[in-house]
VEXFISE-523617 format. One record per residue (C-alpha): chain; x negated, y negated, z negated; residue in three letters. Coordinates in nm, 4 decimals, always signed. Layout:
N
<pt A <X Y Z> ALA>
...
# end
This chain:
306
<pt A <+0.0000 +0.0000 +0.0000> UNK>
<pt A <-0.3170 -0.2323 -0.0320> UNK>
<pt A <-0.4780 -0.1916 +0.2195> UNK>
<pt A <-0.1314 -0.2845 +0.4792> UNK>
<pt A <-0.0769 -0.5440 +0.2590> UNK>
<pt A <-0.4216 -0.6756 +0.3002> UNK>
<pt A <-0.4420 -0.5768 +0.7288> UNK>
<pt A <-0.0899 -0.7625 +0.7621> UNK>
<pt A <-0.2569 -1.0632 +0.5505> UNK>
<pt A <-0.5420 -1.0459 +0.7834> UNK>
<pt A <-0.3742 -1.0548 +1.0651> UNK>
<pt A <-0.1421 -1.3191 +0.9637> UNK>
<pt A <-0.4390 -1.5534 +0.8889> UNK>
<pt A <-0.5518 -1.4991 +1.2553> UNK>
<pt A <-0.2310 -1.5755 +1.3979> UNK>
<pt A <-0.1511 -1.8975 +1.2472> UNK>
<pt A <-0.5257 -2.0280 +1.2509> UNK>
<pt A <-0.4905 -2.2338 +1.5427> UNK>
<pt A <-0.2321 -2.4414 +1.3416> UNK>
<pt A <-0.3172 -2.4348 +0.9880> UNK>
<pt A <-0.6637 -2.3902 +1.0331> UNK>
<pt A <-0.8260 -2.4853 +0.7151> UNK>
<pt A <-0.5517 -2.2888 +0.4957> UNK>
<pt A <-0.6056 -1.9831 +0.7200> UNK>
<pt A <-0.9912 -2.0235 +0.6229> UNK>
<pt A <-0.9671 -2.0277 +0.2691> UNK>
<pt A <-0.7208 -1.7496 +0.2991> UNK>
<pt A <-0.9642 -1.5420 +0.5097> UNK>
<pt A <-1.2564 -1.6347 +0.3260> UNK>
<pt A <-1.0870 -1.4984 -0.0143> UNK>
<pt A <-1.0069 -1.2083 +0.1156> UNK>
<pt A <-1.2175 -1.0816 +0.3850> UNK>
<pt A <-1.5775 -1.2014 +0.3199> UNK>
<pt A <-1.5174 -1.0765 -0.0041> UNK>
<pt A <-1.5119 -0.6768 +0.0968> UNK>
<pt A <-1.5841 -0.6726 +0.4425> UNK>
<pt A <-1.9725 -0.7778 +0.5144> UNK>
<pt A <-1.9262 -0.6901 +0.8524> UNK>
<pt A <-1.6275 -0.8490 +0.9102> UNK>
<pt A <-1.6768 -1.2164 +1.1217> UNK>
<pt A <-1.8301 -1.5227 +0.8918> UNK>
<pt A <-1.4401 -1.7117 +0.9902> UNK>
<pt A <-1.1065 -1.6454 +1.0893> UNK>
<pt A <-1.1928 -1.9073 +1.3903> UNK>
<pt A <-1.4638 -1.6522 +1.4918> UNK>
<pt A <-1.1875 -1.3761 +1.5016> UNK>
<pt A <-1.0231 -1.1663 +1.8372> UNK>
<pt A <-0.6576 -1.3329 +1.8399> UNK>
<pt A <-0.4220 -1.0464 +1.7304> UNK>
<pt A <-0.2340 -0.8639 +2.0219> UNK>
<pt A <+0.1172 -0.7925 +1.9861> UNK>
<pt A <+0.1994 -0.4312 +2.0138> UNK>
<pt A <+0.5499 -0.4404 +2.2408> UNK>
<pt A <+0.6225 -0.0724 +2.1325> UNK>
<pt A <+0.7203 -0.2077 +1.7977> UNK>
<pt A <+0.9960 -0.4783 +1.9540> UNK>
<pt A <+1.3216 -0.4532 +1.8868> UNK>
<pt A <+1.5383 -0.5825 +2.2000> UNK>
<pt A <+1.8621 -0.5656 +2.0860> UNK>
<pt A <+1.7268 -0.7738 +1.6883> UNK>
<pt A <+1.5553 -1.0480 +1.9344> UNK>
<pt A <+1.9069 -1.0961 +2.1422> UNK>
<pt A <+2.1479 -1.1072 +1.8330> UNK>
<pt A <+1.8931 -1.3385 +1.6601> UNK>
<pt A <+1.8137 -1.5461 +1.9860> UNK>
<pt A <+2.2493 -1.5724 +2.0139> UNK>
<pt A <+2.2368 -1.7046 +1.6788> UNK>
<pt A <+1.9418 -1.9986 +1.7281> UNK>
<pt A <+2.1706 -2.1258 +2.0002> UNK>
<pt A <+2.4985 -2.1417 +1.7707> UNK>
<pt A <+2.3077 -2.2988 +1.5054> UNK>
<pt A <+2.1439 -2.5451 +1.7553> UNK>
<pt A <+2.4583 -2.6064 +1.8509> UNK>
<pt A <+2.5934 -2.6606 +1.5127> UNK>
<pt A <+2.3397 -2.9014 +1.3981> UNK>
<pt A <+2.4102 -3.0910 +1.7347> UNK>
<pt A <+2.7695 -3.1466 +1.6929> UNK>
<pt A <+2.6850 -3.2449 +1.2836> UNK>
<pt A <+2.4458 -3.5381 +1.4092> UNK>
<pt A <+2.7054 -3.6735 +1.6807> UNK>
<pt A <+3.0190 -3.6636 +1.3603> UNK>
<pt A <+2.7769 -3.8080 +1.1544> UNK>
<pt A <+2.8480 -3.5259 +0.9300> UNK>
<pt A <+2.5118 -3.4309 +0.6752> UNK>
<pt A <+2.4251 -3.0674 +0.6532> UNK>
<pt A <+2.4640 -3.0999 +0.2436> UNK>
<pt A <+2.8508 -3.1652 +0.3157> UNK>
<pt A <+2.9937 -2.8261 +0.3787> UNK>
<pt A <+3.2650 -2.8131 +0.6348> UNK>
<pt A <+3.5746 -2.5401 +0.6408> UNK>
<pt A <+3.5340 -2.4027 +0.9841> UNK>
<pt A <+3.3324 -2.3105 +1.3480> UNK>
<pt A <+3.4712 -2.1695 +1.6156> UNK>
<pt A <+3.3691 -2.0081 +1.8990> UNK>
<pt A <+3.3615 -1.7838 +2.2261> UNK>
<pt A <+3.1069 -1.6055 +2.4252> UNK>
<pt A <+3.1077 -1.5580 +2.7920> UNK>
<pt A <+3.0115 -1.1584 +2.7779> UNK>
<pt A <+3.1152 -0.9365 +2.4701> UNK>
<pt A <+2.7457 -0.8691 +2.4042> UNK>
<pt A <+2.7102 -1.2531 +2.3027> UNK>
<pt A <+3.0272 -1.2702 +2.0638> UNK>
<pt A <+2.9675 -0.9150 +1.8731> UNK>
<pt A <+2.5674 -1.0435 +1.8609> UNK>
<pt A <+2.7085 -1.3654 +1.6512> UNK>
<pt A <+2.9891 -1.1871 +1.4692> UNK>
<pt A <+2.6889 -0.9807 +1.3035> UNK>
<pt A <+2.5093 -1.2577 +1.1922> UNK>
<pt A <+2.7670 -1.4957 +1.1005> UNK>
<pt A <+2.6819 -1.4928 +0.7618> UNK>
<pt A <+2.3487 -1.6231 +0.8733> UNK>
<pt A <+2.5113 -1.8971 +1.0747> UNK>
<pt A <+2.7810 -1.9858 +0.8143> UNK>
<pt A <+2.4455 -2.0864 +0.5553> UNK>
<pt A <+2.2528 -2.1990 +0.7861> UNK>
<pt A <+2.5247 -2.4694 +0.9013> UNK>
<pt A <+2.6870 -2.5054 +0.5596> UNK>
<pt A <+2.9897 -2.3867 +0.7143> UNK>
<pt A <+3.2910 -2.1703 +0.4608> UNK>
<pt A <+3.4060 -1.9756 +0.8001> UNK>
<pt A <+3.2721 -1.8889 +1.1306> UNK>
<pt A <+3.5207 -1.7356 +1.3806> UNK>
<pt A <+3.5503 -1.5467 +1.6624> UNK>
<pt A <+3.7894 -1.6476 +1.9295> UNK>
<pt A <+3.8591 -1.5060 +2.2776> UNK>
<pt A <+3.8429 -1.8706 +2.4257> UNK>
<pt A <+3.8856 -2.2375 +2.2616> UNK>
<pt A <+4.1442 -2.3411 +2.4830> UNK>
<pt A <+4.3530 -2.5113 +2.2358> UNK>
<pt A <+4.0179 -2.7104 +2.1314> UNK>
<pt A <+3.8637 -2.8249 +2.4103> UNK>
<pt A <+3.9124 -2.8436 +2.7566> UNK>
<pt A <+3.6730 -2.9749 +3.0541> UNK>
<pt A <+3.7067 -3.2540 +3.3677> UNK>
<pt A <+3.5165 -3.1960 +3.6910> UNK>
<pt A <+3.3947 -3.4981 +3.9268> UNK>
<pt A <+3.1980 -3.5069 +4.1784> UNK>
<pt A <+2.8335 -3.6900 +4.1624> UNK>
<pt A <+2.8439 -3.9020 +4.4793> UNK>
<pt A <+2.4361 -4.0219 +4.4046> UNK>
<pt A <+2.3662 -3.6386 +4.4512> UNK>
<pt A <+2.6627 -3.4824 +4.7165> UNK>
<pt A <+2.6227 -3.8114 +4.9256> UNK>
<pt A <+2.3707 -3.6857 +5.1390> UNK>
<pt A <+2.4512 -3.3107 +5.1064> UNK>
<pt A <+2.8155 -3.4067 +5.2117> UNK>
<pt A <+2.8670 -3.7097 +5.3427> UNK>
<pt A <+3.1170 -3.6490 +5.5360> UNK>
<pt A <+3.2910 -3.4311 +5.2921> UNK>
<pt A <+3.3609 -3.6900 +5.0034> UNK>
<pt A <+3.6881 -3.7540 +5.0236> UNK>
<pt A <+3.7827 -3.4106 +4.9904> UNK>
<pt A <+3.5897 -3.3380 +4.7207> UNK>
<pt A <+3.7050 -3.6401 +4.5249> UNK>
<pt A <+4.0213 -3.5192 +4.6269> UNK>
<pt A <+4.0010 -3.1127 +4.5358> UNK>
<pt A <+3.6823 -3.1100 +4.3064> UNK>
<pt A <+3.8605 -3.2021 +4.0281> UNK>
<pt A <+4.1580 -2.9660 +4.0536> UNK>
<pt A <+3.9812 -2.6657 +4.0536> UNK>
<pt A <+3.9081 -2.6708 +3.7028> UNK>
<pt A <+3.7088 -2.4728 +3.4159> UNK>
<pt A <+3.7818 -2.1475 +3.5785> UNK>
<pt A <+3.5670 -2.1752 +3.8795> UNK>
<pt A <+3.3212 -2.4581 +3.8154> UNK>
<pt A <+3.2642 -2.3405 +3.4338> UNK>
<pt A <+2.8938 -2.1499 +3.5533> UNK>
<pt A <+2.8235 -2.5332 +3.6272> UNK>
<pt A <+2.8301 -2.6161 +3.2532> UNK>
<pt A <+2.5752 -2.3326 +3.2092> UNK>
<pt A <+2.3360 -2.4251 +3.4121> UNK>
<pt A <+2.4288 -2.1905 +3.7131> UNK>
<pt A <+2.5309 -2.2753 +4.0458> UNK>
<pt A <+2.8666 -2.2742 +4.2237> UNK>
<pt A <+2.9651 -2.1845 +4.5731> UNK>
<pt A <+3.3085 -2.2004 +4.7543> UNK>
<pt A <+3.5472 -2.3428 +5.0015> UNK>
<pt A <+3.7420 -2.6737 +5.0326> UNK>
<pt A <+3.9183 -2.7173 +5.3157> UNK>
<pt A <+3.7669 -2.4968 +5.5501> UNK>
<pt A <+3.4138 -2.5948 +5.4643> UNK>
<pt A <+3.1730 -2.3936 +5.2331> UNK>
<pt A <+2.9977 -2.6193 +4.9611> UNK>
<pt A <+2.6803 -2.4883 +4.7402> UNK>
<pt A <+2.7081 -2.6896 +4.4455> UNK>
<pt A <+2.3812 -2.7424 +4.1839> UNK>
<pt A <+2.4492 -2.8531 +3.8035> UNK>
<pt A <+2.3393 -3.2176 +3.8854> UNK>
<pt A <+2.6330 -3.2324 +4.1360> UNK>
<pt A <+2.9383 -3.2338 +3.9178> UNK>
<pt A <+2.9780 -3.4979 +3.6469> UNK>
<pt A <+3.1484 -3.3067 +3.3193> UNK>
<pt A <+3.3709 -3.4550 +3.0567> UNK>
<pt A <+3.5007 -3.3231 +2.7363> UNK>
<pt A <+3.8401 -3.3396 +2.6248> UNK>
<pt A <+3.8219 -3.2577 +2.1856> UNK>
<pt A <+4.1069 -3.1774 +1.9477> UNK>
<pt A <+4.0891 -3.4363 +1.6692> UNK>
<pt A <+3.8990 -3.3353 +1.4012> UNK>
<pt A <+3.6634 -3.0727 +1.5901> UNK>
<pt A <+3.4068 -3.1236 +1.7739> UNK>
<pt A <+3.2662 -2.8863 +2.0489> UNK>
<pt A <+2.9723 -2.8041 +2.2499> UNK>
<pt A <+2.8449 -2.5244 +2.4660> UNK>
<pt A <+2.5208 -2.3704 +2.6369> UNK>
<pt A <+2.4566 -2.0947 +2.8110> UNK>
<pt A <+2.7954 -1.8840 +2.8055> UNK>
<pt A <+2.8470 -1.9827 +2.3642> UNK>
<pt A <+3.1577 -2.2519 +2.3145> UNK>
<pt A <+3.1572 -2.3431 +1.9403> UNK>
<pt A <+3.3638 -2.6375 +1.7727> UNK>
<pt A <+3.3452 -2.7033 +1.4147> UNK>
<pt A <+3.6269 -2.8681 +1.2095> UNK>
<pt A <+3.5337 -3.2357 +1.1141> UNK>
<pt A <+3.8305 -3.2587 +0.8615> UNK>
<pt A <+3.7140 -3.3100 +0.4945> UNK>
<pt A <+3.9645 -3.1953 +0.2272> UNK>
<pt A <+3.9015 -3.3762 -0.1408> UNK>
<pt A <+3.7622 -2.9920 -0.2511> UNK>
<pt A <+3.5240 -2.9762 +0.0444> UNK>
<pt A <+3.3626 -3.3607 -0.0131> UNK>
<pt A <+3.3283 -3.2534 -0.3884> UNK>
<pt A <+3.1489 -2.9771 -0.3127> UNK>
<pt A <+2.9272 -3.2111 -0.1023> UNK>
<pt A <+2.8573 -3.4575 -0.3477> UNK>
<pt A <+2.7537 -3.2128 -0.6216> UNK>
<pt A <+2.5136 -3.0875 -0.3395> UNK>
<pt A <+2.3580 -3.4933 -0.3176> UNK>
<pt A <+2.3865 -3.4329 -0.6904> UNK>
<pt A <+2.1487 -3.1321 -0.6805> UNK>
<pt A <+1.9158 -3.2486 -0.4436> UNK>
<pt A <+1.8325 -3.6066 -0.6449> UNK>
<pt A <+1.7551 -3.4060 -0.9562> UNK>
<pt A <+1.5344 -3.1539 -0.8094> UNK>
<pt A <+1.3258 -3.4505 -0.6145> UNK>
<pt A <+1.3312 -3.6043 -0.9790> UNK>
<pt A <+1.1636 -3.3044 -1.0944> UNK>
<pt A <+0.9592 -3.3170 -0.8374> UNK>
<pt A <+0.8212 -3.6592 -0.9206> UNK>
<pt A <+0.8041 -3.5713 -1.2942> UNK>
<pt A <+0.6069 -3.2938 -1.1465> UNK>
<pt A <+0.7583 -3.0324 -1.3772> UNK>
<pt A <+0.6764 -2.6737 -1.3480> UNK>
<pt A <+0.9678 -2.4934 -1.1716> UNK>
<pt A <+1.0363 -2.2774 -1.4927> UNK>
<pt A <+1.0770 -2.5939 -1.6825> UNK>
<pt A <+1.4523 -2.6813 -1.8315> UNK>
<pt A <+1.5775 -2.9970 -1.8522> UNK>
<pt A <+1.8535 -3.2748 -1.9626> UNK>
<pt A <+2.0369 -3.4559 -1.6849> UNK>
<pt A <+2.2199 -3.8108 -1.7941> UNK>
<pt A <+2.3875 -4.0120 -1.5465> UNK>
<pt A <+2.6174 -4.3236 -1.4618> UNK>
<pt A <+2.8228 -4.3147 -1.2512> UNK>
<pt A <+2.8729 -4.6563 -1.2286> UNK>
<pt A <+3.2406 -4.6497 -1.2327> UNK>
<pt A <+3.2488 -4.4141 -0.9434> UNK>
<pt A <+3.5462 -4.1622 -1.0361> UNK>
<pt A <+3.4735 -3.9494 -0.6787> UNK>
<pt A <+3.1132 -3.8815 -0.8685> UNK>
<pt A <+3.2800 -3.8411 -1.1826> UNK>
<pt A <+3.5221 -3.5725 -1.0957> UNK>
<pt A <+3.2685 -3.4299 -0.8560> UNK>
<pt A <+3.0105 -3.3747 -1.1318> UNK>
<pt A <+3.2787 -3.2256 -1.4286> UNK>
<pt A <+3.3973 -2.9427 -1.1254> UNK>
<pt A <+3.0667 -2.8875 -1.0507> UNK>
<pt A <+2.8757 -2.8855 -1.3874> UNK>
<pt A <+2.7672 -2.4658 -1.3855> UNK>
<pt A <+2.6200 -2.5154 -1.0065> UNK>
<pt A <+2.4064 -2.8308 -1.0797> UNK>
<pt A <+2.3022 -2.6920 -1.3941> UNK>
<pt A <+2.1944 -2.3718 -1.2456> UNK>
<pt A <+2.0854 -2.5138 -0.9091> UNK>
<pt A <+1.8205 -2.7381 -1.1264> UNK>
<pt A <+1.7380 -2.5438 -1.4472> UNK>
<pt A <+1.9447 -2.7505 -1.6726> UNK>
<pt A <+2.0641 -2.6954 -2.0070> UNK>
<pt A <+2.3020 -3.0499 -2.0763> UNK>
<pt A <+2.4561 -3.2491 -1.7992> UNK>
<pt A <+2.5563 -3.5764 -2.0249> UNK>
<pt A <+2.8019 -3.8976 -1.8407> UNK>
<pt A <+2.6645 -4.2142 -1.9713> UNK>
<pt A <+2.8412 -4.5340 -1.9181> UNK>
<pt A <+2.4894 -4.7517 -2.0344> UNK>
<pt A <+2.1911 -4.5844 -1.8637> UNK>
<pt A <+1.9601 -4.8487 -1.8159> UNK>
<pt A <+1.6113 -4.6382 -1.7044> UNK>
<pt A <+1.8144 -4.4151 -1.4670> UNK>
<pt A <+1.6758 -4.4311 -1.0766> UNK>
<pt A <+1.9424 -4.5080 -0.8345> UNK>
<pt A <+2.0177 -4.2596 -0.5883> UNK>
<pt A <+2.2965 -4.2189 -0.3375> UNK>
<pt A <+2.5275 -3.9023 -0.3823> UNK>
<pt A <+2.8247 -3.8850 -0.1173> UNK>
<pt A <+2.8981 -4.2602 -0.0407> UNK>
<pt A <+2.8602 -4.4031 -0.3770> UNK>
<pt A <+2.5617 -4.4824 -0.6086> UNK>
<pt A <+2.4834 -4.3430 -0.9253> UNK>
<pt A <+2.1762 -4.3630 -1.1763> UNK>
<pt A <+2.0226 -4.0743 -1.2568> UNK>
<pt A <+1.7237 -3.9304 -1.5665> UNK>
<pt A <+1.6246 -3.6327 -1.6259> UNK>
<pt A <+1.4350 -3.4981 -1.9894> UNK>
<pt A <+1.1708 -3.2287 -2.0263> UNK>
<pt A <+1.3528 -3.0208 -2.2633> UNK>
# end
C-alpha cells in the first residue's frame, strides 16, 4: 500500500510540474531524493508520465463530460439573472437531444444539483412550455450566397421553425429546399432569438436545453442569506487565522435588518456547524463588529476564540 501510494505521488508531482513547479519540487525532493539515489536530482529533470489508455473509462468520461456542459450552462444562466451561486434556487430543467445525453445527466444529477446550488434537477422530454426559438436570416452572410434568394428566405426562413433549423443552434449545419431551390445553411447564417417563461431562464449547447427557475420563495432567500452568513464568519476566521479545529462565539447586529434576523434564528444549527461555533448571540450595540454584506442588507459581525 506504500509503495502505490508513493508511485501515484510520484507521478502526480511529474504531472503537475509544469504548473506548480516549485511545490512539485519540494514534494519530489521529500520524497524521492530521500530513498531513491538513482532516481533524477528534480522532478523538472523527469520523463513526463504517459497515460496508459487501457485504464480509460469511455462511458465515466461521457457522463462526466455531459455534466461539465450542464453545469457550464448553469453558472451561465446564474451570471445573466444576476443570481449568486450561495442563493440556492428550487429548480433546473432540462432535455437532451439523444437518450445517451439525458440518462448520462440523470446519473449525476446529484453532482449537478451541488454543484449549481440547485434543490431539483429534472428530466424532461423537451422544454417546450419554457422556451421556444425565432429563426432569421443573416443578410451580411446569405447576401452573397443568395442574393437572389432573399426575399424568400425572409419570407419562409422564419416559418420553418425549431424542428428543422434546431442542428443550427448546435453548431451543425442545415440543408433544404425553399421554393424549388436547395440552400446549405452554416451557423453564422441564421440569427437566433429566445423566447423565456418568466422566471426561468434557459440556455443550450450541443444537443443539452436546461432552464433554471429564477423565482425566490421567502424559505429559499433565507437559506441564502444564512449561506452569506457562513461564508463572512469563516473569512473572519480566516483573518483571525484560527486553526480549523478551533470553536468559537459569533455576535452580530443586525442593524435592524429583520430578513437577517429571521434568517439567522432558522438557521442557527447550520451556521453553527458550518463554522465550528458553540453560541450564535443577536446584539443590538456591537460596536467592534466588521461590516459585511449578507443577502442585500448589512450586518456587523465578531467572532471569539472560545
Amino acid at each position: 500500500a506504500y509503495q502505490t501510494l508513493y508511485e501515484v505521488l510520484v507521478t502526480l508531482s511529474q504531472a503537475l510540474a509544469p504548473v506548480i513547479p516549485f511545490l512539485t519540487e519540494r514534494i519530489y525532493q521529500n520524497l524521492v531524493t530521500s530513498w531513491d539515489e538513482s532516481a533524477p536530482t528534480s522532478v523538472h529533470l523527469c520523463d513526463f508520465p504517459t497515460c496508459d489508455t487501457t485504464l480509460l473509462d469511455e462511458k465515466l468520461n461521457f457522463r462526466s463530460a455531459q455534466a461539465q456542459i450542464m453545469v457550464k450552462l448553469g453558472h451561465k444562466l446564474r451570471d445573466e439573472s444576476n443570481q449568486r451561486v450561495r442563493q440556492p434556487l428550487a429548480e433546473l430543467r432540462y432535455a437532451c437531444q439523444t437518450p445517451e445525453q439525458a440518462e448520462a445527466i440523470e446519473s449525476l444529477a446529484s453532482t449537478v444539483e451541488e454543484e449549481l446550488n440547485i434543490k431539483q434537477v429534472t428530466r424532461c422530454e423537451n422544454l417546450d412550455e419554457l422556451v421556444s426559438y425565432t429563426y432569421k436570416p443573416n443578410l451580411k452572410t446569405l447576401g452573397p450566397k443568395y442574393g437572389k434568394l432573399l426575399g424568400v428566405l425572409r419570407k419562409e426562413l422564419p416559418e420553418l421553425g425549431d424542428e428543422v433549423l434546431g442542428p443550427l443552434r448546435r453548431g451543425e449545419s442545415v440543408s433544404l429546399e425553399l421554393s424549388g431551390n436547395q440552400i446549405d445553411l452554416e451557423p453564422d447564417d441564421v440569427l437566433v432569438g429566445t423566447e423565456q417563461a418568466a422566471d426561468w431562464a434557459c440556455a443550450d449547447e450541443q444537443g443539452i436545453q436546461i432552464a433554471i427557475s429564477t423565482k425566490l420563495t421567502p424559505e429559499l432567500e433565507q437559506e441564502g442569506m444564512a449561506r452569506d452568513f457562513v461564508r463572512q464568519i469563516q473569512q473572519l476566521r480566516k483573518e483571525a487565522d484560527l486553526e480549523i479545529e478551533d470553536r468559537i462565539i459569533v455576535t452580530y447586529d443586525s442593524q435592524g435588518a429583520a430578513e437577517i434576523e429571521q434568517a439567522v434564528s432558522n438557521w442557527t444549527d447550520y451556521i453553527l456547524g458550518e463554522t465550528l461555533g458553540d453560541q450564535l448571540d443577536q446584539s443590538q450595540s456591537l460596536t467592534d463588529g466588521k461590516e459585511v454584506t449578507i443577502g442585500n442588507a448589512k450586518a456587523l459581525i465578531t467572532i471569539q476564540k472560545v
